[in-house]
C-alpha positions in Angstrom: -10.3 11.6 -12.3 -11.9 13.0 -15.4 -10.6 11.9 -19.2 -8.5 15.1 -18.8 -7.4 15.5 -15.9 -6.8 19.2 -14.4 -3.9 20.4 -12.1 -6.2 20.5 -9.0 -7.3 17.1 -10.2 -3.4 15.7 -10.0 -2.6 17.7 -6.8 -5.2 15.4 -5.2 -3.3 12.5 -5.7 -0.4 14.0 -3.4 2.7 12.6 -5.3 6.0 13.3 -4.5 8.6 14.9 -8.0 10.3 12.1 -8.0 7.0 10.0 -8.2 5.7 12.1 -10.8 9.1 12.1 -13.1 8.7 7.7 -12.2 5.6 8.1 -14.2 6.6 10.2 -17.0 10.2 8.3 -17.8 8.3 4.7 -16.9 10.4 2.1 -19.4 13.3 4.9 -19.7 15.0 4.6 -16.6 15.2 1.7 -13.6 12.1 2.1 -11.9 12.2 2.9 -7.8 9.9 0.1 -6.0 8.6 2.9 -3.5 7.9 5.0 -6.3 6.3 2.2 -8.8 4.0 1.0 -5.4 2.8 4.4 -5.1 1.9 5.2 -9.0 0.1 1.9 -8.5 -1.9 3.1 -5.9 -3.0 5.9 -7.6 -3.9 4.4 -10.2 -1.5 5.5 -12.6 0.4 2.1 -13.1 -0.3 -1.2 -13.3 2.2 -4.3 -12.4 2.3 -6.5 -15.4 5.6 -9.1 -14.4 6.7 -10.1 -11.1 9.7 -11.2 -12.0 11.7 -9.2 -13.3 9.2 -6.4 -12.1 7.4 -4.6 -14.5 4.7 -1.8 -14.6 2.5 -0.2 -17.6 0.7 3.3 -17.7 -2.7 3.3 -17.2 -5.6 5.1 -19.3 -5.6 7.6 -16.3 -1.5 7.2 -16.2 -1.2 8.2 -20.0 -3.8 11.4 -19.4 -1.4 12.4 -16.4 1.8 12.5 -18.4 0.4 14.6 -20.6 -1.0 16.6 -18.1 1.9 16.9 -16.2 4.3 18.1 -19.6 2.8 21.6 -19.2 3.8 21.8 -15.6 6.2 24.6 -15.1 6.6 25.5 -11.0 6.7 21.8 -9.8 7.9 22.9 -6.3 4.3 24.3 -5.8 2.4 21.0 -7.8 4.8 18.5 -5.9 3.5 16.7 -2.7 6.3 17.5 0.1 6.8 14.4 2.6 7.3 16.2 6.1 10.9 16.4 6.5 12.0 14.1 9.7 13.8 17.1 12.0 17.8 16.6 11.7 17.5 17.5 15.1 16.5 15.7 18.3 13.6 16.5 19.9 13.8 18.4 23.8 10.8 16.6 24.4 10.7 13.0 25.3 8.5 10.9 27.1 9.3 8.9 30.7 7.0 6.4 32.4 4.8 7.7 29.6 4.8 11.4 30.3 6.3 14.2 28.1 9.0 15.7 29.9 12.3 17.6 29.0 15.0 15.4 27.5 17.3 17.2 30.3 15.0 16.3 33.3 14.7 13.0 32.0 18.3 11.8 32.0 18.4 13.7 35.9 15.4 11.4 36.5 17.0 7.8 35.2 20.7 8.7 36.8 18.4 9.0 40.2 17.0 5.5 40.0 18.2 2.8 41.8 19.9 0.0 39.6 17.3 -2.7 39.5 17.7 -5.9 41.9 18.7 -8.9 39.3 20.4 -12.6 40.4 23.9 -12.1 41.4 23.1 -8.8 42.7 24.5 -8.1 46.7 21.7 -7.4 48.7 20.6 -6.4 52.4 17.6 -8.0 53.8 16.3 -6.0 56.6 16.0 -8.8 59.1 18.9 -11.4 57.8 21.8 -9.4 56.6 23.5 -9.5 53.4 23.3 -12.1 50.5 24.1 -12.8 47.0 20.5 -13.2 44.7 20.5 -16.2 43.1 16.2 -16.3 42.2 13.5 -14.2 41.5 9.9 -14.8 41.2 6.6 -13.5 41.5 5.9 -13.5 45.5 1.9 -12.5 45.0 -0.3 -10.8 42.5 1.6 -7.6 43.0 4.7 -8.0 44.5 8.3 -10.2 43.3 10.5 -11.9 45.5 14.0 -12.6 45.7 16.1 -16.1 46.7 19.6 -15.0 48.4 22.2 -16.6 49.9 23.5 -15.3 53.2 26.9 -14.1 52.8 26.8 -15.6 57.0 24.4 -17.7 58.7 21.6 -15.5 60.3 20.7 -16.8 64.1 17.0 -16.7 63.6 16.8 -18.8 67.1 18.8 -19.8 70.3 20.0 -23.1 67.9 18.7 -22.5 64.7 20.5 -20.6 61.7 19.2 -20.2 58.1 22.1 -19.6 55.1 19.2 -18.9 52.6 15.8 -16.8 52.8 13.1 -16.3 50.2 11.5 -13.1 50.7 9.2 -10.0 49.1 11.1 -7.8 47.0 10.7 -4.6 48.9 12.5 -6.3 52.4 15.7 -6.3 50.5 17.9 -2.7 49.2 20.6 -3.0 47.1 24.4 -3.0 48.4 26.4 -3.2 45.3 
């Protein structure tokens, strides 16, 4: 910035009003921490206490107040922060992807409830158990511990009450 600083020259700095009128009432009024950080980022302010907080003007500060006095239309000086929209977006993203917030809720109420412990299952050879583990079966597959709701005959003498398997020989009952 120039010893006098020009309009276009203070436009740069892309302050917001309220930062601006920070700057010109700095010791008058009870200073906005926001407001103070970004003054001192441009170079405007300087922190001189920690505790309590307290800034100075700057050489370059001191030029922009008096500057800024002869600034009539401050709606067309001001930086404008893009205004968040009051409304929610129809656009959302699923798995990732942008999709329509309605085809989105469609798609979740569609999925099946995940598989977690204490979840009824039905194994596809054994029958129907309670979950009471999970782990990782291989590098790309989980497993699930259940407990037979009934012994399974898996032989002419032999039963099993429990049965570790991969995740997709199991759907969910309940």
């Amino acid at each position: 910035m120039t010893d006098f600083p020009t309009t276009s020259d203070l436009r740069t700095l892309k302050l917001t009003e309220d930062e601006w009128h920070a700057l010109m009432h700095m010791g008058e009024l009870e200073p906005v921490r926001a407001h103070m950080d970004m003054l001192v980022l441009a170079g405007l302010a300087v922190r001189t206490s920690i505790h309590p907080p307290a800034w100075d003007l700057t050489e370059e500060g001191h030029a922009a107040c008096n500057a800024i006095d002869l600034i009539l239309d401050w709606g067309d000086f001001a930086f404008k922060a893009p205004e968040s929209p009051s409304e929610p977006s129809d656009t959302v993203f699923l798995d990732g992807e942008p999709i329509e917030r309605s085809e989105a809720v469609e798609q979740i109420s569609e999925r099946p409830k995940p598989i977690g412990i204490g979840s009824l299952v039905r194994h596809q050879h054994h029958g129907e158990g309670l979950v009471t583990d999970h782990f990782m079966w291989d590098g790309d597959w989980g497993g699930f511990k259940i407990k037979l709701l009934k012994p399974s005959q898996t032989g002419a003498t032999t039963s099993i009450s429990e049965i570790s398997d991969r995740a997709d020989a199991f759907s969910l009952v309940s």
